[in-house]
C-alpha positions as CSV (number, residue, x, y, z in Angstrom):
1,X,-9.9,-9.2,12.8
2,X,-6.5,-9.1,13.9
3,X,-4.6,-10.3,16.8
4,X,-1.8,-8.7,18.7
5,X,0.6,-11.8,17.3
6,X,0.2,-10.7,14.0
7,X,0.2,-7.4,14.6
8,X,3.7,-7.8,15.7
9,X,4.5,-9.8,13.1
10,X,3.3,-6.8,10.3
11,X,5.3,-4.3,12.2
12,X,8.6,-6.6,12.2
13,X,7.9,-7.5,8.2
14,X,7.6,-3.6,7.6
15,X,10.8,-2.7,9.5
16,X,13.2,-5.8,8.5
17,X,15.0,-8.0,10.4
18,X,17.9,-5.2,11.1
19,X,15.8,-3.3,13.7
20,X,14.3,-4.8,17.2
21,X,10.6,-3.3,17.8
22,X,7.9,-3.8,20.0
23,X,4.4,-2.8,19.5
24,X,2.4,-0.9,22.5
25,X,-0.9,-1.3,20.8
26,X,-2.4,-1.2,17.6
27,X,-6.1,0.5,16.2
28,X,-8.1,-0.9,13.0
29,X,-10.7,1.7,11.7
30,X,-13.0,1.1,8.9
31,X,-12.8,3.3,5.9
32,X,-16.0,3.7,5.2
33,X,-15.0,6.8,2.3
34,X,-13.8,3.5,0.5
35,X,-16.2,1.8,-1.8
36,X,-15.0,-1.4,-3.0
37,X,-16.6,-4.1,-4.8
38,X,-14.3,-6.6,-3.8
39,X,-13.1,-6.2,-0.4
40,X,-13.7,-3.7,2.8
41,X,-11.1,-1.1,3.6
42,X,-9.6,-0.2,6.8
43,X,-7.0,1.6,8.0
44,X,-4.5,-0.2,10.5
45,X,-2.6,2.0,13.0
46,X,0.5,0.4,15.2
47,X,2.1,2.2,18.2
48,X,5.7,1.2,18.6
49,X,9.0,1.9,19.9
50,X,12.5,0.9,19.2
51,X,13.8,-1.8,21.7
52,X,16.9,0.2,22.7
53,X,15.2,3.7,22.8
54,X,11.5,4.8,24.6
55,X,11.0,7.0,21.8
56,X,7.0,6.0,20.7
57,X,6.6,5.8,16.7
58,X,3.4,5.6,14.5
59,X,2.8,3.8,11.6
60,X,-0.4,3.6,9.6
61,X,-1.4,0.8,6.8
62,X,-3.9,0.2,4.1
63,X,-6.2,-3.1,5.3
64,X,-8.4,-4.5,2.5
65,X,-10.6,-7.3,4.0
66,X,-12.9,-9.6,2.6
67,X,-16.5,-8.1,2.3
68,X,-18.1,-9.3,4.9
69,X,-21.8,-8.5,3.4
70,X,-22.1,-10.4,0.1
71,X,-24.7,-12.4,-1.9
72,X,-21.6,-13.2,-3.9
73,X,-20.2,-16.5,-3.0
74,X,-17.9,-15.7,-6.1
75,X,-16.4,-13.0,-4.2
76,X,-14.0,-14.7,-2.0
77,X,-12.9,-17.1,-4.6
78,X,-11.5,-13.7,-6.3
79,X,-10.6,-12.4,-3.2
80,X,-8.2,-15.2,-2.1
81,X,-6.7,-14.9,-5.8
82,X,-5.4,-11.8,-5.3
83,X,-4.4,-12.5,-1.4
84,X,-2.4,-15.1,-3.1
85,X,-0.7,-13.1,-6.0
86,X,0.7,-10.8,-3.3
87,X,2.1,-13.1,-1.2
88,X,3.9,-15.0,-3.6
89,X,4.5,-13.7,-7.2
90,X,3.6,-10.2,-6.9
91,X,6.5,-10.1,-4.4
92,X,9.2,-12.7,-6.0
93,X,8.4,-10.2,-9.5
94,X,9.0,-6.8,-7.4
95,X,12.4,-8.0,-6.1
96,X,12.9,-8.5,-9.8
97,X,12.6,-5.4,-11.1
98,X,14.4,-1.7,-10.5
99,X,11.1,0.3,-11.1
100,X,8.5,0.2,-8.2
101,X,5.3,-0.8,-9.7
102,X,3.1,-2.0,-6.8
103,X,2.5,-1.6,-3.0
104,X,4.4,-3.6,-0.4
105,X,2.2,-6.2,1.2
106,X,3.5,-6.9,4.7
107,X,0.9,-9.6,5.5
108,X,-1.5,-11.1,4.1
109,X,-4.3,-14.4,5.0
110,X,-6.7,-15.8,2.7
111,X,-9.1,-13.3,3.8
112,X,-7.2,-10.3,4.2
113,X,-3.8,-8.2,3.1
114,X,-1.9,-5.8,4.6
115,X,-0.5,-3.2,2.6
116,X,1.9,0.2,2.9
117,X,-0.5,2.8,2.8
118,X,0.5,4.8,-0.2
119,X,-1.7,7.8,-0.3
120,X,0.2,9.0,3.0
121,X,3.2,9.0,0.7
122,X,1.4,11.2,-2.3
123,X,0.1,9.2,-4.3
124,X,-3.1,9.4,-5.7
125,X,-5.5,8.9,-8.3
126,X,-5.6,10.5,-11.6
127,X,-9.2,12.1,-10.5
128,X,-10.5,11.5,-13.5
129,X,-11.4,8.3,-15.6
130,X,-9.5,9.7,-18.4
131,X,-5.8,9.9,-18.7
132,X,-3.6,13.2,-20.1
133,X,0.1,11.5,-21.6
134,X,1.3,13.0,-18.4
135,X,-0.4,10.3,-17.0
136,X,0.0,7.5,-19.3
137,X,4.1,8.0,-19.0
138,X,4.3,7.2,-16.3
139,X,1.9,4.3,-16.5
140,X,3.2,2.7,-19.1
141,X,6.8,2.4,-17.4
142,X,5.2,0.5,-14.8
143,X,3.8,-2.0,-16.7
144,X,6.8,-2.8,-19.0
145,X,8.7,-3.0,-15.8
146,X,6.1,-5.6,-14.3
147,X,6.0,-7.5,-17.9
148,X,9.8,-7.6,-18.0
149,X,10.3,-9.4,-14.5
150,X,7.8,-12.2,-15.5
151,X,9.9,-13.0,-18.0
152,X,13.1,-12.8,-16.0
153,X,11.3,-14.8,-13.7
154,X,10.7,-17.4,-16.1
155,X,13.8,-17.2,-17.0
156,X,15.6,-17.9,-14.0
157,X,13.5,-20.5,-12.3
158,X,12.9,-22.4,-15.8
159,X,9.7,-22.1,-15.3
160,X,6.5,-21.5,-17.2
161,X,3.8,-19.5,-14.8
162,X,0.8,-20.6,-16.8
163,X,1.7,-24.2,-16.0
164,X,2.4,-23.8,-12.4
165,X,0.3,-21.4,-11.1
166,X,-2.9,-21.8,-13.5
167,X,-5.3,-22.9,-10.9
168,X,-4.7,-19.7,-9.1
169,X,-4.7,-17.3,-12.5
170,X,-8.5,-18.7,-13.1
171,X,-10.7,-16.1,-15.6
172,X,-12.9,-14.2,-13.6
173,X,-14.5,-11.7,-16.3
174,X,-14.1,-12.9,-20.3
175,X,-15.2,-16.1,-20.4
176,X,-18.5,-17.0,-22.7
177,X,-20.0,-18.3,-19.5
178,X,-19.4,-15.2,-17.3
179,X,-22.8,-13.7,-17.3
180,X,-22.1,-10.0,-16.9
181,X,-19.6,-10.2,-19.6
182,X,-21.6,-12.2,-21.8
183,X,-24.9,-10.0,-21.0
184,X,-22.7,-7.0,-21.9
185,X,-22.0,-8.0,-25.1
186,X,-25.4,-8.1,-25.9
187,X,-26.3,-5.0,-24.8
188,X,-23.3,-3.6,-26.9
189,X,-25.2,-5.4,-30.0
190,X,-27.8,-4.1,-29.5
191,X,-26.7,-0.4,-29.1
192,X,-24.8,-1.1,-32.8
193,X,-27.7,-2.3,-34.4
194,X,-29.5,0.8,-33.4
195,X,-27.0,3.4,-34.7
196,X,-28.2,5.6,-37.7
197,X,-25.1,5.3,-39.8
198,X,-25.4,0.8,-39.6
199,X,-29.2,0.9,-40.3
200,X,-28.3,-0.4,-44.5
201,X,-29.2,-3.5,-45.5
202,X,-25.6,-4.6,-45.3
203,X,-24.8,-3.0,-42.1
204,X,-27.7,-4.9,-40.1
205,X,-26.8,-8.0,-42.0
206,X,-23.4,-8.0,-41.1
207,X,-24.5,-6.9,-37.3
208,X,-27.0,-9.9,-37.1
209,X,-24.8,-12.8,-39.0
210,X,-21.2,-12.0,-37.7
211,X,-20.4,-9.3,-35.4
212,X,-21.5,-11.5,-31.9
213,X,-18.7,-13.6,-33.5
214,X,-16.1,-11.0,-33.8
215,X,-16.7,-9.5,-30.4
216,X,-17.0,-13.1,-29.2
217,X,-13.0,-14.1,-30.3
218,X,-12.1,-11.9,-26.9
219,X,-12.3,-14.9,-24.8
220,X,-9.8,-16.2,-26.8
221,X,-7.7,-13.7,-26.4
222,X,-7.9,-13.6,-22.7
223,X,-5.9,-17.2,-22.5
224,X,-2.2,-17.4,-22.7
225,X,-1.0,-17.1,-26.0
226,X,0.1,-20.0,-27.9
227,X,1.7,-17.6,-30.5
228,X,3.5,-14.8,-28.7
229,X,5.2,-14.6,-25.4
230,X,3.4,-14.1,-22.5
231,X,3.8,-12.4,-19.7
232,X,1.7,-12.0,-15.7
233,X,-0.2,-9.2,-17.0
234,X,-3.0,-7.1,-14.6
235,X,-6.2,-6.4,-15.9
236,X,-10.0,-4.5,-14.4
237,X,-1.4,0.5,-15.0
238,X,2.5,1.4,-15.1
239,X,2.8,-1.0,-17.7
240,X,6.2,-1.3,-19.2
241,X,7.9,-1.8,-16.0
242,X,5.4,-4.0,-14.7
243,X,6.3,-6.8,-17.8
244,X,9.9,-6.0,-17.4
245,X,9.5,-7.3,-14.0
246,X,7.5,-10.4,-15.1
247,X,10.6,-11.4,-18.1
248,X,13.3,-10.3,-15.3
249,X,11.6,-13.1,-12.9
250,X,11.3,-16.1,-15.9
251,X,15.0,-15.2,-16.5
252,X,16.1,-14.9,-12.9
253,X,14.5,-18.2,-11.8
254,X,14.6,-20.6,-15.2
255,X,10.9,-20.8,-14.6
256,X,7.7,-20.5,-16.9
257,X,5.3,-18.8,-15.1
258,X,2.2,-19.7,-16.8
259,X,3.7,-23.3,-16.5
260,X,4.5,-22.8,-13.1
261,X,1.4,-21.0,-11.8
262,X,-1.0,-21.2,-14.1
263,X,-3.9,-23.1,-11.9
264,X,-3.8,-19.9,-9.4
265,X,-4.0,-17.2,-12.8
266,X,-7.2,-18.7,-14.1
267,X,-9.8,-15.9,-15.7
268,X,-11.9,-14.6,-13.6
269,X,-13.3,-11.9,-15.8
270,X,-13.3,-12.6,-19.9
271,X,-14.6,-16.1,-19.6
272,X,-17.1,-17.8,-21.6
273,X,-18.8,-19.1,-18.1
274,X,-19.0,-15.5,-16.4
275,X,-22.4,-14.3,-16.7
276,X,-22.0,-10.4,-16.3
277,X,-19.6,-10.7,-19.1
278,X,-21.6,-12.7,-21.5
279,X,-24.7,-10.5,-21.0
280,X,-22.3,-7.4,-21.8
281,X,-22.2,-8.8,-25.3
282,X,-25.8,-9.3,-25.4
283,X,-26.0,-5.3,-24.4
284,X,-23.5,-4.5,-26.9
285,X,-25.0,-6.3,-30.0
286,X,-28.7,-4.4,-29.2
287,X,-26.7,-0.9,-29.1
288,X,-24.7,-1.7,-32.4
289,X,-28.6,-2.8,-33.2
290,X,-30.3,0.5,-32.5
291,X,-27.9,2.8,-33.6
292,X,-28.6,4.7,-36.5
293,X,-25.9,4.6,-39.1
294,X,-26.2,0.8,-39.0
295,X,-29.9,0.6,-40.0
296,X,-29.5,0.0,-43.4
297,X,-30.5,-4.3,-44.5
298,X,-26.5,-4.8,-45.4
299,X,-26.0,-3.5,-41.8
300,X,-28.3,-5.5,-40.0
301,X,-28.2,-8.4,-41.8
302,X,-24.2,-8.3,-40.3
303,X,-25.1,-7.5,-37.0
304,X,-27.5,-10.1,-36.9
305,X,-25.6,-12.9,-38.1
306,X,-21.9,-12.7,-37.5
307,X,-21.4,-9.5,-35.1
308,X,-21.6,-11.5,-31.9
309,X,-19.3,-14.2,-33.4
310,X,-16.8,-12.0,-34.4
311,X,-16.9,-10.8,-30.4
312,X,-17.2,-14.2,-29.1
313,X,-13.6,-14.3,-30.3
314,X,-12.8,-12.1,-27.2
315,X,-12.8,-15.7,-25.2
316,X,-9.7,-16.7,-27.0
317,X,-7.9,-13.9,-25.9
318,X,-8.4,-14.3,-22.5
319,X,-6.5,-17.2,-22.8
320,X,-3.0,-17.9,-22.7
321,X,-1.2,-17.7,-25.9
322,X,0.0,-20.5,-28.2
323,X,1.3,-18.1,-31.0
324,X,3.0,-15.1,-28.8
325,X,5.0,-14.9,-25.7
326,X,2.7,-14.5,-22.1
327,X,3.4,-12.8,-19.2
328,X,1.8,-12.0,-16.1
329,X,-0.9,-9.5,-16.6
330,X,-2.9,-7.0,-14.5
331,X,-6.3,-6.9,-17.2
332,X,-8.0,-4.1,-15.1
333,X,-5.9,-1.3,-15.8
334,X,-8.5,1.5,-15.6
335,X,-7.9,4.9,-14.1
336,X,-9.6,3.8,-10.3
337,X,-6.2,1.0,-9.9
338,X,-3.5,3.3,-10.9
339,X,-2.1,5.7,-8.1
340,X,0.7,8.5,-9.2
341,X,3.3,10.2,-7.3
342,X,3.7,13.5,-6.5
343,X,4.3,16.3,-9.3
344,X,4.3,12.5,-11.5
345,X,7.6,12.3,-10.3
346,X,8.1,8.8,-10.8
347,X,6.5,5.4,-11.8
348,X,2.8,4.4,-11.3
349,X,1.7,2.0,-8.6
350,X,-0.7,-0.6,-9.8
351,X,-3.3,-2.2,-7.2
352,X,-5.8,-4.8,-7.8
353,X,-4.4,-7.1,-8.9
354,X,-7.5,-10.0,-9.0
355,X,-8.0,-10.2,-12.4
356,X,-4.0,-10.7,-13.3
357,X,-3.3,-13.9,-16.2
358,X,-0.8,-15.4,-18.0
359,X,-1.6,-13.9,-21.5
360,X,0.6,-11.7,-24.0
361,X,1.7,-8.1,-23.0
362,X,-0.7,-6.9,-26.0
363,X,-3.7,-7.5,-23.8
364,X,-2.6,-4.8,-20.9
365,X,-1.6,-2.6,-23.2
366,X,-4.6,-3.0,-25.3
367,X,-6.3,-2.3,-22.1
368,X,-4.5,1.1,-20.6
369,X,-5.1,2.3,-24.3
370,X,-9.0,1.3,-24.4
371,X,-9.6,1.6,-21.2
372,X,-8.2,5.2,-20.4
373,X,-8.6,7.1,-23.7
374,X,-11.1,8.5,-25.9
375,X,-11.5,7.3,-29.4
376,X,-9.7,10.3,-30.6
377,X,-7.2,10.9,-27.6
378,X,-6.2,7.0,-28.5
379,X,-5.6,7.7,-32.3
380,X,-3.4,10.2,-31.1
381,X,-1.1,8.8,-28.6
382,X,-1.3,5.1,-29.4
383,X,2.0,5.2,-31.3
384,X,3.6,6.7,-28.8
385,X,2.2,4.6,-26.1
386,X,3.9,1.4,-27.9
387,X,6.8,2.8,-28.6
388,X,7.4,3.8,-25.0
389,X,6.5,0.2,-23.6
390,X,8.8,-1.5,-25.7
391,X,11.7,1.3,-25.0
392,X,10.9,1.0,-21.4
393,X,11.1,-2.9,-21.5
394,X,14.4,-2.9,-23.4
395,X,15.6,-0.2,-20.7
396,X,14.4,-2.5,-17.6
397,X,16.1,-6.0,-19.5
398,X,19.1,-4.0,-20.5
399,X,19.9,-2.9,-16.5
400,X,19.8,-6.7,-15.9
401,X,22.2,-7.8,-18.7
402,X,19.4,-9.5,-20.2
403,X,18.0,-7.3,-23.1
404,X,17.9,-10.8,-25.4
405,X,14.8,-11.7,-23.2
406,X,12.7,-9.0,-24.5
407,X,9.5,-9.4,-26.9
408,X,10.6,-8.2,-30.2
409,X,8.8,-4.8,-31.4
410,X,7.7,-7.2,-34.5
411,X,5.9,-9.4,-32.5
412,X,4.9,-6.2,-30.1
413,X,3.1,-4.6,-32.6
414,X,1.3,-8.3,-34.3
415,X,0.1,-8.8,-31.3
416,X,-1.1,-5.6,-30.0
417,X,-3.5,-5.3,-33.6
418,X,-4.5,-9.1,-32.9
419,X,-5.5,-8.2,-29.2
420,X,-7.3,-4.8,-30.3
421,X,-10.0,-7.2,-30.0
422,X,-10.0,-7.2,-26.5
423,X,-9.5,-3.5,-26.1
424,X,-12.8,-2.9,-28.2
425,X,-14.8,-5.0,-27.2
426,X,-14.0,-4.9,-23.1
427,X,-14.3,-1.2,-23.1
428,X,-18.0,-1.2,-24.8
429,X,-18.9,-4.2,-22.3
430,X,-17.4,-2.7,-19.1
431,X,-19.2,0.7,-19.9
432,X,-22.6,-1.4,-19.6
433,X,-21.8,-2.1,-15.9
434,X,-19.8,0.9,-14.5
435,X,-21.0,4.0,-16.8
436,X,-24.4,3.7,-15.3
437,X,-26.0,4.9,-12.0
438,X,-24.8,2.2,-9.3
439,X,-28.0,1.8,-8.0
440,X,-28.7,-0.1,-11.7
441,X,-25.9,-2.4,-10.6
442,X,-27.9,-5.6,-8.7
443,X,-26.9,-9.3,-9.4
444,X,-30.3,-9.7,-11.7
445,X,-28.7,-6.7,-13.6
446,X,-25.7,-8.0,-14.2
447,X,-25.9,-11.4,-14.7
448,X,-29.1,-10.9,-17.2
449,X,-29.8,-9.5,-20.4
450,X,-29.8,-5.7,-19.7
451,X,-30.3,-4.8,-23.1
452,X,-33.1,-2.8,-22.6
453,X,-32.5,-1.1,-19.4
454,X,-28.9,0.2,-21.6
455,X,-31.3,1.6,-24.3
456,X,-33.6,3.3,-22.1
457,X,-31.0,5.2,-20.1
458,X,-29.6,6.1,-23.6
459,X,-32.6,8.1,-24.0
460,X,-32.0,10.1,-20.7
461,X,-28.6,10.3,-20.5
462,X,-26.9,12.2,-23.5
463,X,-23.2,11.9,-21.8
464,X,-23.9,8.2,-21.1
465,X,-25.3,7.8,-24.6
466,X,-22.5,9.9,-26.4
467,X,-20.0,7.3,-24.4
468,X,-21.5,4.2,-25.2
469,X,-22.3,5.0,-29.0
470,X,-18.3,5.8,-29.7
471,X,-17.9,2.5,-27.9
472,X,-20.1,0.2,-29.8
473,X,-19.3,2.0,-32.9
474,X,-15.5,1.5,-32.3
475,X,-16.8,-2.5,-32.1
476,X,-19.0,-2.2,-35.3
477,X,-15.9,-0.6,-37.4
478,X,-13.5,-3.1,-35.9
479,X,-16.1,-6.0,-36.9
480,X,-16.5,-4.6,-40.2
481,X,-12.7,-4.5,-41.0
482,X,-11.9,-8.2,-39.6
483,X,-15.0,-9.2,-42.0
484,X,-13.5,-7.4,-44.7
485,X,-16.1,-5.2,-45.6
């Protein structure tokens, strides 16, 4: 998998150019405790020595690998994205910011990257898909600092990354033809239809004629803006120093990085033509369907007839902005990609970064919020979460001189209701595909409508049915308030 050349070549990249090494010998050794969807772990081991001493040094790294079992053709398509990210922007926005907010990649090929291995430094995960504000803190700095050098980036180069890199920033989850996605948000319908407290005539009406529509505006909102700024943003967390990073960069570099590299940060997730996605809406419309507090005609009628429109809209916002400013995004910023230091004695290290677009910094932070909170533990620290990102971002611009960069807390706080959307609605769809058993989890399951296998396992699973009925319920309200009822 690796040769001794580039072995070399990974232990001279990790020690810099000021020290002469040679390598003895080097082990790779499959971690098989590792379970990834996307990629096989393994851990690399090198056995070197200073040129002007004997003294014989170890030094361990992370591998991740291109799965070599997969019916997934898709796969290495996503794969390559993220292979690419590290080895060119991920790094250029690091060197732009003063936070640490991601691994050091040391090599990388289309099929494989080499990374520091971070958990023999003490980080780890939260161990728990949940998130405590000691947690979020520290997350949140992370991201503003990764936002804030896409726009120094921007800045410096002059240019836009949505243009220039957008073959590479492709939409590999929210996008009305991403079948999982699109399956989950059927599934979510259904599950809101079914709730007691939408079973009224004007619940069920509103559930059948307009909330697919509502839910649907997320693909919208998973383009670059065309309203607000936008930023490289990661999706599927340490978020304010993650954007300061990404405004730091645009700065730095008088370049637009949506401009720029906008081919290479297409969607790969919340896209219209990505099927596990567009079957999650199919899920979520026949949970909203069942529930019980939607049974009522007014209800129905709703779900039946604008709920999934009013979803649809999620499409949009996978998109890059035309009304805010875009940065580089993560857009998977769930508990399993967020590592934390010791004690949380410093800032968060992101990883995965194969679902990152061009798209306003309202869509990550949607996303930490949705994605890593209850309904309640959200209503409680979402204030405070916002604030902090935008203090964080002016504290990261500010360090560089360039604080008139920043996104305004105005536009900050527009955006982040407008993209509340995406929040919702990904958060109900994702809980169709990883809050049930993995052996559920085959292609046919994903990719068609797994309405009915969601409402069955409601039935046995009271945890999984308490989760998924505060999601869909958080879409029905949402719906119902952007339909003005």
């Amino acid at each position: 998998m690796l040769s001794y050349g580039e072995c070399q070549k990974i232990l001279e990249n990790a020690q810099g150019s000021a020290v002469r090494v040679k390598l003895l010998d080097y082990r790779l050794v499959r971690d098989l405790s590792a379970i990834g969807y996307l990629g096989d772990y393994y851990a690399l081991t090198l056995r070197y020595c200073h040129e002007e001493e004997e003294i014989i040094r170890e030094i361990e790294f992370f591998v991740k690998a291109m799965p070599q079992q997969s019916a997934e053709l898709a796969k290495e398509s996503i794969f390559q994205k993220e292979s690419w990210l590290y080895d060119t922007l991920i790094k250029k926005l690091q060197a732009l910011s003063n936070v640490k907010w991601s691994p050091d990649c040391v090599y990388s090929r289309k099929d494989l990257m080499v990374l520091e291995n971070i958990k023999l430094k003490g980080f780890t995960a939260a161990g728990s898909a949940e998130l405590n504000e000691k947690f979020m803190k520290p997350l949140i700095k992370s991201v503003a600092a990764f936002h804030s050098a896409s726009l120094v980036y921007e800045h410096q180069t002059k240019t836009n990354i949505g243009h220039t890199y957008g073959d590479n920033l492709l939409e590999i989850t929210v996008d009305s033809e991403i079948a999982w996605f699109t399956t989950g948000l059927s599934a979510v319908l259904a599950v809101v239809r079914s709730l007691d407290k939408y079973q009224g005539n004007r619940e069920q009406s509103f559930i059948d004629d307009k909330l697919m529509g509502i839910m649907g505006r997320i693909y919208e909102q998973a383009a670059p803006s065309k309203k607000y700024r936008n930023v490289l943003c990661i999706e599927i967390l340490a978020v304010a120093a993650e954007r300061s990073a990404s405004v730091d960069y645009e700065h730095q570099t008088k370049t637009n990085i949506g401009l720029t590299y906008g081919d290479n940060l297409l969607e790969i997730t919340s896209h219209s033509e990505i099927a596990w996605f567009t079957t999650g809406l199919s899920v979520v419309l026949a949970v909203v369907r069942s529930l019980d507090k939607y049974q009522g005609n007014r209800e129905q009628s709703f779900i039946d007839d604008k709920l999934m429109g009013i979803m649809g809209r999620i499409y949009e916002q996978a998109a890059p902005s035309k009304k805010y400013r875009n940065v580089l995004c993560h857009r998977d910023l769930w508990a399993g990609n967020i590592f934390f230091p010791p004690e949380n004695s410093g800032p968060a290290l992101l990883i995965d970064f194969q679902t990152c677009r061009y798209a306003p910094p309202a869509s990550d932070l949607n996303f930490c919020l949705y994605m890593n909170l209850s309904s309640s533990k959200r209503t409680q620290m979402e204030k405070r979460g916002i604030d902090l990102y935008h203090t964080y971002m002016l504290q990261n611009l500010l360090e560089l001189g360039l604080e008139e960069l920043a996104i305004s807390k105005s536009e900050l706080l527009e955006s982040y209701e407008e993209f509340r959307l995406f929040g919702v609605v990904y958060r109900a769809v994702a809980a169709t595909v990883v809050k049930v058993p993995t052996d559920f989890v085959t292609n046919d399951f994903k990719y068609v409508d797994r309405s009915k296998v969601i409402l069955s396992y409601m039935k046995t699973s009271p945890e999984f049915a308490a989760y998924m009925e505060e999601c869909c319920v958080d879409v029905m309200e949402m719906a119902l308030a952007r339909a003005n009822m």
